[in-house]
TILUMRO-732427 format. One record per residue (C-alpha): residue in three letters; x, y, z. Coordinates in steps of 0.5 Angstrom, whole numbers, padded with zeros to 4 digits, always signed. Example, Ala and Ser with C-alpha at 12.3 -4.5 7.8 and 13.67 -1.06 7.14 Angstrom:
2
Ala+0025-0009+0016Ser+0027-0002+0014
end
This chain:
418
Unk+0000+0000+0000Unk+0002+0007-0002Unk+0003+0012+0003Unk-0002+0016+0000Unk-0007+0010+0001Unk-0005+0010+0008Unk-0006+0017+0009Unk-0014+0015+0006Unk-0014+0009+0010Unk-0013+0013+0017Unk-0019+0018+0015Unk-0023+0013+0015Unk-0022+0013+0023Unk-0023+0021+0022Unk-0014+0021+0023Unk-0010+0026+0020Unk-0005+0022+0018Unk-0001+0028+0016Unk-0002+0032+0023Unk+0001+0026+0027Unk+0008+0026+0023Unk+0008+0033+0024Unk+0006+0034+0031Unk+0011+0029+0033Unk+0018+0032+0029Unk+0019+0038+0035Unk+0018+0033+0041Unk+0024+0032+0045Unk+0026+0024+0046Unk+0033+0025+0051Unk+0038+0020+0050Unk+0042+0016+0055Unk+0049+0018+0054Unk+0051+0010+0060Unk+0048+0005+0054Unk+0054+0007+0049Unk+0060+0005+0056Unk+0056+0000+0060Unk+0055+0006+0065Unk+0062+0006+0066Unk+0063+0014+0066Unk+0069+0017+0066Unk+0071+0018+0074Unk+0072+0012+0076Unk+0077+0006+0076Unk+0074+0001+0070Unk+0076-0005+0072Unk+0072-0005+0079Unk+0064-0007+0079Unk+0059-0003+0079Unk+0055-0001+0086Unk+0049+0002+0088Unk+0045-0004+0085Unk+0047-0002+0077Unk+0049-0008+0074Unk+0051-0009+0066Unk+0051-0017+0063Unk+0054-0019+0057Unk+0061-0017+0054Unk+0060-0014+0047Unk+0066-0012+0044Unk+0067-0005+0042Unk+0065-0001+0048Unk+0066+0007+0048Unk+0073+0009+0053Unk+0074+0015+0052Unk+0069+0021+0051Unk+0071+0022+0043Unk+0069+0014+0043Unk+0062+0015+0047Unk+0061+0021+0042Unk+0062+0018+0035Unk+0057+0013+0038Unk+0052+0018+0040Unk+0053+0020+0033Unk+0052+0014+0030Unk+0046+0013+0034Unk+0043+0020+0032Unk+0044+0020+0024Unk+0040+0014+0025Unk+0033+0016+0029Unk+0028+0020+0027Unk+0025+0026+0030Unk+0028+0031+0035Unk+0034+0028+0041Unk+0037+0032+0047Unk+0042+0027+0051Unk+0042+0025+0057Unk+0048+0026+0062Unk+0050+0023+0069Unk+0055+0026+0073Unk+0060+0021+0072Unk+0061+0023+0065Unk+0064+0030+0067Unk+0072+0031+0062Unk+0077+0032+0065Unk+0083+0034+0061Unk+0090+0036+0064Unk+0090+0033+0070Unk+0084+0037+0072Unk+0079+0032+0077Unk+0075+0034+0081Unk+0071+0029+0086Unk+0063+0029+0085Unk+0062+0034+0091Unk+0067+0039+0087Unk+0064+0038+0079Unk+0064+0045+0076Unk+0060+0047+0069Unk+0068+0047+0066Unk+0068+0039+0066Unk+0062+0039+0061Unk+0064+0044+0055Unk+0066+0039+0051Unk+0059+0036+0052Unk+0056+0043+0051Unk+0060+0044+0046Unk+0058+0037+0041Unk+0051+0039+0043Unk+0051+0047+0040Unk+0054+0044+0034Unk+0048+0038+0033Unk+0042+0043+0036Unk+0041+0038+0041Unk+0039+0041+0049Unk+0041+0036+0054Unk+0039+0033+0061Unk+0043+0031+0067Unk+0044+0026+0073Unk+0047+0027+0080Unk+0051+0020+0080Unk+0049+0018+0087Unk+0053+0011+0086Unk+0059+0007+0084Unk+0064+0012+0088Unk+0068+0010+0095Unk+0064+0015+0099Unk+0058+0011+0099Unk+0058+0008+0104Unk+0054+0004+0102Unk+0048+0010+0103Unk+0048+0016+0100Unk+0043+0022+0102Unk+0040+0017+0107Unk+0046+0016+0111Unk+0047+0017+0119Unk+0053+0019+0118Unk+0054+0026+0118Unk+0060+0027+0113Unk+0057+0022+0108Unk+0051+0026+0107Unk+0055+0032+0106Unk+0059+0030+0101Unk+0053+0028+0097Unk+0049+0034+0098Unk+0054+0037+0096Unk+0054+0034+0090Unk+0047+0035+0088Unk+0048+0042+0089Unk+0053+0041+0084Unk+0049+0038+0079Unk+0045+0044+0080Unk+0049+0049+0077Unk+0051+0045+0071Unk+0044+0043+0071Unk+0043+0051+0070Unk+0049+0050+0066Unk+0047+0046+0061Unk+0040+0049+0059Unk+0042+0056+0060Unk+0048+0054+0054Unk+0043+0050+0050Unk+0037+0055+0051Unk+0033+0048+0053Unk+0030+0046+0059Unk+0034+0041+0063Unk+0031+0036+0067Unk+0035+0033+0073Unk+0034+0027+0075Unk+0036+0025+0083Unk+0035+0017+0084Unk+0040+0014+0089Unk+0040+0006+0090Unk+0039+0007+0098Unk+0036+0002+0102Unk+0038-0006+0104Unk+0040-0012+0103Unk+0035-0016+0109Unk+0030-0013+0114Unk+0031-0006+0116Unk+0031-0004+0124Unk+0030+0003+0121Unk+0025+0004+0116Unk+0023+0011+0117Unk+0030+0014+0120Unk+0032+0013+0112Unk+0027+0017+0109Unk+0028+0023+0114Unk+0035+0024+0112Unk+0034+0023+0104Unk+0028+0028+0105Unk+0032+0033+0109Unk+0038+0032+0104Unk+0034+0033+0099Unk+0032+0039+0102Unk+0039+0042+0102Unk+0039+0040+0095Unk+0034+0043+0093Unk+0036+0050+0096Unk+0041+0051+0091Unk+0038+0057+0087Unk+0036+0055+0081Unk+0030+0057+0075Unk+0025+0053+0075Unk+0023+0055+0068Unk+0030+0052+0066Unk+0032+0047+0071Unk+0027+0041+0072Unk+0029+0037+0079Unk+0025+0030+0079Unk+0025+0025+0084Unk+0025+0019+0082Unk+0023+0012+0086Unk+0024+0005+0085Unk+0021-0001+0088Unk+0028-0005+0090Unk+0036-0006+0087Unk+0041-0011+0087Unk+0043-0012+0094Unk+0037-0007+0097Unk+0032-0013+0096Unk+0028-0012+0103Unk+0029-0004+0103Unk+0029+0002+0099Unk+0029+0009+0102Unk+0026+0013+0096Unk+0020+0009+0095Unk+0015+0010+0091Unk+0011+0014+0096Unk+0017+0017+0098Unk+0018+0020+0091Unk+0011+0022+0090Unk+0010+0025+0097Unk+0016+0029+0096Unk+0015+0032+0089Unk+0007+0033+0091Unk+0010+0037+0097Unk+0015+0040+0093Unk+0011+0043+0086Unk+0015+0049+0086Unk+0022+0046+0086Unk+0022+0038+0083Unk+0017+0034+0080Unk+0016+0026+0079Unk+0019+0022+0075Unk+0017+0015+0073Unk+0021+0010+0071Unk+0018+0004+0068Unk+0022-0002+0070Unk+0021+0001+0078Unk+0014-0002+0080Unk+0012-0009+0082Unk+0011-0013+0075Unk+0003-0013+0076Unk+0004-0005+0076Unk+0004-0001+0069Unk+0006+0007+0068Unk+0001+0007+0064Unk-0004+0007+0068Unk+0000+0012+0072Unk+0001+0017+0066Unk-0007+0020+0067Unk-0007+0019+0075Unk+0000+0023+0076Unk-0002+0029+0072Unk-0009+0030+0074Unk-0005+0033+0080Unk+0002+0035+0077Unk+0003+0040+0072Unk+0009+0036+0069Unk+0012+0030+0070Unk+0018+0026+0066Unk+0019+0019+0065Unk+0025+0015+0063Unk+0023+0009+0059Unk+0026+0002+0059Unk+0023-0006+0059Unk+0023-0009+0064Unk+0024-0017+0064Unk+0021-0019+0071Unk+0025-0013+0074Unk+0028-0007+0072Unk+0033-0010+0068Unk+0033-0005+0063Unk+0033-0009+0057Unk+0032-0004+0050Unk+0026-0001+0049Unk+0021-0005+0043Unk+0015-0003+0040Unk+0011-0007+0045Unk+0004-0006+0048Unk+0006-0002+0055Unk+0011+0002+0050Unk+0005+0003+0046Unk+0000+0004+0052Unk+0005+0009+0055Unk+0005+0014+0049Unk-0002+0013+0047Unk-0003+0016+0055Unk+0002+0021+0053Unk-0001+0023+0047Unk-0009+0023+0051Unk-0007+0027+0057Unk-0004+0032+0053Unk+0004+0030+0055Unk+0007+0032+0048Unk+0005+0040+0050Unk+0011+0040+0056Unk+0007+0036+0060Unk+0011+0030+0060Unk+0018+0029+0059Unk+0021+0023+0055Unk+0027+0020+0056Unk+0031+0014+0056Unk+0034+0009+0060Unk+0038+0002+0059Unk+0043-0001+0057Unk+0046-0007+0056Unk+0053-0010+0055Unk+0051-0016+0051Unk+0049-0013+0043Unk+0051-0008+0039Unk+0050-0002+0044Unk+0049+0003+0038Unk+0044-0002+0035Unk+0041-0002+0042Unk+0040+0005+0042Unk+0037+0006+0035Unk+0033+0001+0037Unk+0031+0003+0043Unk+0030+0011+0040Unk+0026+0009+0034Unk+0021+0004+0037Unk+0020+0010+0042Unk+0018+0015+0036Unk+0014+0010+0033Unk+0010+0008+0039Unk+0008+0016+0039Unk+0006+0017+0033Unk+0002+0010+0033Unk-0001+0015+0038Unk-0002+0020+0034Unk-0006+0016+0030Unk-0012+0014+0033Unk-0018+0019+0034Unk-0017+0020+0041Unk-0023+0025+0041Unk-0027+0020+0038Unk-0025+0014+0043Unk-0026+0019+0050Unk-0034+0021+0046Unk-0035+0013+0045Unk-0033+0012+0053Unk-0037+0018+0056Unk-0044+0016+0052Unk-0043+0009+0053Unk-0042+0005+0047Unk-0037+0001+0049Unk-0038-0004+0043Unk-0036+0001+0039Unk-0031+0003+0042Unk-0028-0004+0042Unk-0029-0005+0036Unk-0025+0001+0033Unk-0019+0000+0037Unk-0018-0007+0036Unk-0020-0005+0027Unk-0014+0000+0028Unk-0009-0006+0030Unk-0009-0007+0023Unk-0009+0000+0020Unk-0003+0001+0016Unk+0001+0005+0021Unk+0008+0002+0017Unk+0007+0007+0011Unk+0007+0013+0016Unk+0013+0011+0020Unk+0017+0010+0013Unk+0015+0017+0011Unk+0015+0020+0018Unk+0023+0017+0018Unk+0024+0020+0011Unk+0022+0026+0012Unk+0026+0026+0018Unk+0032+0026+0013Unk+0033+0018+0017Unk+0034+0011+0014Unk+0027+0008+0013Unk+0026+0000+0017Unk+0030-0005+0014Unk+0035+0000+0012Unk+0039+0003+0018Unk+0042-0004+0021Unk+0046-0004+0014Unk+0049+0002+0017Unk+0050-0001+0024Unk+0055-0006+0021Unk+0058-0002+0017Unk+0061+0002+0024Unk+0062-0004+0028Unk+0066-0007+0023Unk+0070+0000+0021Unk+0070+0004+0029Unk+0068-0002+0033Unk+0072-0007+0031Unk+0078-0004+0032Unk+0077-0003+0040Unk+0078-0010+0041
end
């Protein structure tokens, strides 16, 4: 079927076919610097495992060391995806040059020029990570620790992430959202629940007391239902998280991430209860096997159901701020992040092509066989003829085109970083 008779088919349903592929192209998806190193950074010592319950699996050869190696990854990720990308930063990817390191509690905006830099030249905004994990000073806790020293080191570091946050957006003219997640918690029953979840929200607090615009820097909390090596306890629960934001909507708002709930539970769903409360919220979206373990986004029915409530709820006007976040060690990681990006975009304009206005008439008076019955017809509308033109429009390489070009980069840059 031509694009043409596609475009057709979807008026049939009362879709604009063209508006979709045209109310998609501004919309911000960040992509996530850690799939191209294995959450590696640059501050740390490579050769010793991750801590904070991050944890990579696999070996693939060709994995980013340098910062110019991550770049010409990203690079190569980007040329490949259609639609509008920022980058998604953390702390521990600050570039030191000339012996200039500073620790995490010191981070200046001077450490992350060369990443302003590559995003000025590519029109790209940025969003940045506090890394509250993988460091000595985690003891193991961080922002919920008794000990007075600890806390303060990573208080301090918040606050610094705070002005590189400013930073970024101010550099970039874009809105930074700065996520805060620590992997808190412990390994087997607690004989504190509470005393935890005071000090992270007094830590936050200090944090947060760092003077910032809010128009340009968007604190987010983000919560977990449990990690490797904190499995009874997690102090930034999702309670926590939520509570925290709701009584703080001047200053921070929640971020939901899709791997972080009980397997029964679904963002989705989540998506429409949040913003009947919160003006915005941000997400970072994932796959999930059992548990957060971040495997490369697919064009799967959560992923769809997620941009489908993003889409309803009026998310792409600002309200809901899309990232990425996995990452995995055992596949070509450039593949996974076109992967990932390109099923994220296609399950947002999937979205786009259903008659939202018409499936809430349906509800609101009842008719809820039709209502079936026209989303179940729209599964086999052909939404493939869209997405290609979409891609090309987008200057990007249509489905079954691109990989040839993933080949071709692991066999000339990867390969040789064996």
């Amino acid at each position: 079927m031509s694009f043409e008779n596609a475009v057709k088919e979807y008026r049939r349903f009362g879709v604009d076919a063209e508006a979709a592929i045209e109310r998609l192209r501004p919309v911000p998806v960040s992509l996530h610097c850690w799939q191209g190193d294995d959450v590696r950074g640059f501050d740390t010592d490579p050769s010793k495992p991750l801590t904070g319950g991050i944890q990579t699996t696999g070996s693939y050869p060709g994995r980013a060391r340098t910062p110019d190696e991550l770049m010409s990854d990203i690079d190569a990720a980007l040329k490949l995806c259609p639609g509008t990308k920022k980058i998604n930063l953390h702390a521990s990817y600050a570039i030191f040059e000339n012996g200039d390191y500073a620790d995490r509690d010191a981070l200046e905006p001077k450490h992350f020029e060369k990443w302003v830099s590559f995003c000025k030249e590519r029109g790209l905004g940025a969003d940045f990570n506090p890394t509250f994990f993988s460091h000595p000073k985690c003891d193991p806790l961080t922002l919920s620790s008794p000990n007075e020293e600890t806390r303060r080191f990573w208080i301090d570091h918040g606050k610094a992430c705070i002005r590189i946050s400013q930073y970024l957006a101010e550099q970039l003219g874009q809105p930074c959202i700065m996520n805060i997640w620590t992997g808190d918690g412990f390994k087997d029953i607690p004989g504190d629940r509470l005393g935890p979840r005071v000090r992270y929200r007094e830590s936050l607090d200090e944090i947060l007391s760092e003077p910032f615009d809010f128009e340009k820097v968007k604190p987010c909390i983000e919560s977990k239902v449990f990690g490797i090596g904190v499995e009874a306890y997690t102090a930034g629960s999702s309670e926590f998280a939520l509570s925290y934001a709701a009584m703080n909507k001047e200053r921070c708002i929640p971020l939901m991430d899709n791997g972080h709930y009980h397997p029964t539970e679904v963002v989705s769903d989540k998506i429409p209860a949040l913003l009947a409360f919160f003006p915005e919220i941000a997400l970072h979206i994932t796959r999930p096997i059992r548990w957060d373990s971040d495997h490369v986004v697919l064009f799967d029915d959560e992923t769809r159901e997620i941009c489908r409530e993003i889409v309803r709820c009026g998310g792409l006007d600002g309200r809901v701020r899309i990232a990425l976040d996995y990452f995995d060690a055992s596949i070509n990681r450039v593949s996974a992040w076109v992967t990932g990006f390109r099923n994220t975009q296609k399950a947002l304009l999937y979205a786009l092509l259903q008659p939202t206005d018409e499936l809430k008439r349906l509800q609101d008076i009842g008719d809820f066989t039709r209502l079936m019955v026209i989303q179940e017809e729209l599964k086999t509308a052909p939404f493939g003829e869209i997405w290609q033109e979409y891609c090309r429009r987008c200057g990007a390489p249509a489905d079954g085109e691109w990989f040839k070009e993933i080949e071709k980069y692991e066999h000339e840059v990867l390969e040789a970083r064996r």
